[in-house]
C-alpha positions as CSV (number, residue, x, y, z in Angstrom):
1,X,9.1,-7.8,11.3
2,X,7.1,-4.8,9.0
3,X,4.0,-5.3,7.9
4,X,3.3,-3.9,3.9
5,X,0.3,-2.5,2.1
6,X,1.0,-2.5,-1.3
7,X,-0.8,-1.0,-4.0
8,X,-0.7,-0.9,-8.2
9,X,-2.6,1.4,-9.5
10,X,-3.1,3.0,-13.5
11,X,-3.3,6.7,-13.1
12,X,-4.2,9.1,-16.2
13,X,0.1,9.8,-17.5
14,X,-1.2,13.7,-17.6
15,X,-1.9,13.6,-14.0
16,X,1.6,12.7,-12.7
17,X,2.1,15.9,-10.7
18,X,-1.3,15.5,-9.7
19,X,-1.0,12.3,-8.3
20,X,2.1,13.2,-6.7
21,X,0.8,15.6,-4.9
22,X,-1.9,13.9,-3.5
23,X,0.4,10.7,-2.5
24,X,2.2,13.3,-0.5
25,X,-0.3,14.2,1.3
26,X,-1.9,11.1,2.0
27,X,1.8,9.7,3.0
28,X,2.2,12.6,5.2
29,X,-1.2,11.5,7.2
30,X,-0.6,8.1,7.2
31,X,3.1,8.9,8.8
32,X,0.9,10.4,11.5
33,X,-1.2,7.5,11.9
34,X,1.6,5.1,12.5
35,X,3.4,4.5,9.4
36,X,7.0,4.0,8.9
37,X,7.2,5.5,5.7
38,X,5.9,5.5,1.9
39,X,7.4,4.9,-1.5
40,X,5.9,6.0,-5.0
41,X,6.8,4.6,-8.3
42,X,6.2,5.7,-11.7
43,X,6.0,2.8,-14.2
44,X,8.8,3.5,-16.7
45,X,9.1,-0.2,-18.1
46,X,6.4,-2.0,-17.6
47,X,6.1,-4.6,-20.3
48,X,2.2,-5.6,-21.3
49,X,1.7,-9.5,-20.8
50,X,-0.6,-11.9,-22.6
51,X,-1.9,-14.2,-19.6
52,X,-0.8,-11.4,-16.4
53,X,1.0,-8.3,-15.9
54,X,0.5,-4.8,-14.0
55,X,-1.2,-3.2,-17.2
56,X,-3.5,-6.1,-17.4
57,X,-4.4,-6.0,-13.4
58,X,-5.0,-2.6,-13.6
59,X,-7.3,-2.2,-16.9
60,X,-4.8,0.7,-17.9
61,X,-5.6,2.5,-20.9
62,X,-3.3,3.6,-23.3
63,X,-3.1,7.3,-22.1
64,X,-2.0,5.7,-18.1
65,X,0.8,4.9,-16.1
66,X,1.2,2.0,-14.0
67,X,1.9,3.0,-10.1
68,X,3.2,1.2,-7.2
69,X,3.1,2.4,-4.1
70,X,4.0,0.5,-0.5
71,X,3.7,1.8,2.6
72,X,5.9,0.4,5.8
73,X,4.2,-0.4,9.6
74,X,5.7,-1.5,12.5
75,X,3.1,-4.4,12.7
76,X,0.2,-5.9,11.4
77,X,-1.9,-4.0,14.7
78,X,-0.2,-0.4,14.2
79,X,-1.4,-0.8,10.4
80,X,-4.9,-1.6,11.5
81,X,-5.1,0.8,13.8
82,X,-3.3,3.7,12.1
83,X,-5.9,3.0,8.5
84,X,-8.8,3.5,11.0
85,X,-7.3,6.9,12.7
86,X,-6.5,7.8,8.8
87,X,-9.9,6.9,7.7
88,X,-11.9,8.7,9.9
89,X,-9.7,11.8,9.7
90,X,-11.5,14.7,7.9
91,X,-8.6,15.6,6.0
92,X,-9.2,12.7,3.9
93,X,-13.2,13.2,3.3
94,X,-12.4,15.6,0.6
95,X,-8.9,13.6,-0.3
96,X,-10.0,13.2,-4.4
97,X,-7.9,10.1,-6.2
98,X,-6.4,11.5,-9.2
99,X,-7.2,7.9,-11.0
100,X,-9.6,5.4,-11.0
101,X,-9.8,3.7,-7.1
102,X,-11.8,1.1,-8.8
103,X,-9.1,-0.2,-10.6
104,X,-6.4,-0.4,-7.9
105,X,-5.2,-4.0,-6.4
106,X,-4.2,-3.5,-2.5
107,X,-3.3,-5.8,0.2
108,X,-1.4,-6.2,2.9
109,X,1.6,-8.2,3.4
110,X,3.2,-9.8,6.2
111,X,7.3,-9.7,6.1
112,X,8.7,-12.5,6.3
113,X,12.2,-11.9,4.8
114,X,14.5,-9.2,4.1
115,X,18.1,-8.9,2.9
């Protein structure tokens, strides 16, 4: 089966082009590195929660968006090997994260069903 990173994330609502257009071009990299594909998701109903939700994960401000983002690997070992070949590519040493990387949850997933 895939293996998953996925990723939630509270990017500044002004900078939704902005992000996009840096999601593309980190996608596009990480497609070259081994990835199966991305997807990108602008929150649109996203309810605040009192004890857990994505708002509260992410510390989002009033004037941000909640984002989630996957991307697909063959494998656990293409993913691990693919993040190191994107890492150390120099197209990403001047990549700059139109939110606050500080604030994003990540982690990868092993899939174990799928319908």
């Amino acid at each position: 089966m895939h293996y998953i990173d996925g990723f939630v994330a509270a990017v500044p609502t002004h900078k939704r082009q902005e992000y996009l257009e840096h999601a593309r071009q980190a996608d596009t990299l990480l497609k070259e590195c081994g990835a199966l594909g991305a997807v990108e998701c602008w929150g649109d109903d996203v309810p605040d929660g009192k004890l857990t939700s994505f708002p509260l994960a992410v510390q989002r401000k009033p004037d941000e968006t909640v984002v989630l983002s996957w991307i697909t690997w063959p494998s656990r070992a293409v993913r691990d090997a693919g993040m190191k070949k994107f890492m150390a590519d120099p197209r990403t040493q001047n990549m700059q994260m139109p939110f606050d990387g500080k604030r994003m949850i990540y982690g990868g997933f092993e899939v174990i069903y799928t319908l």
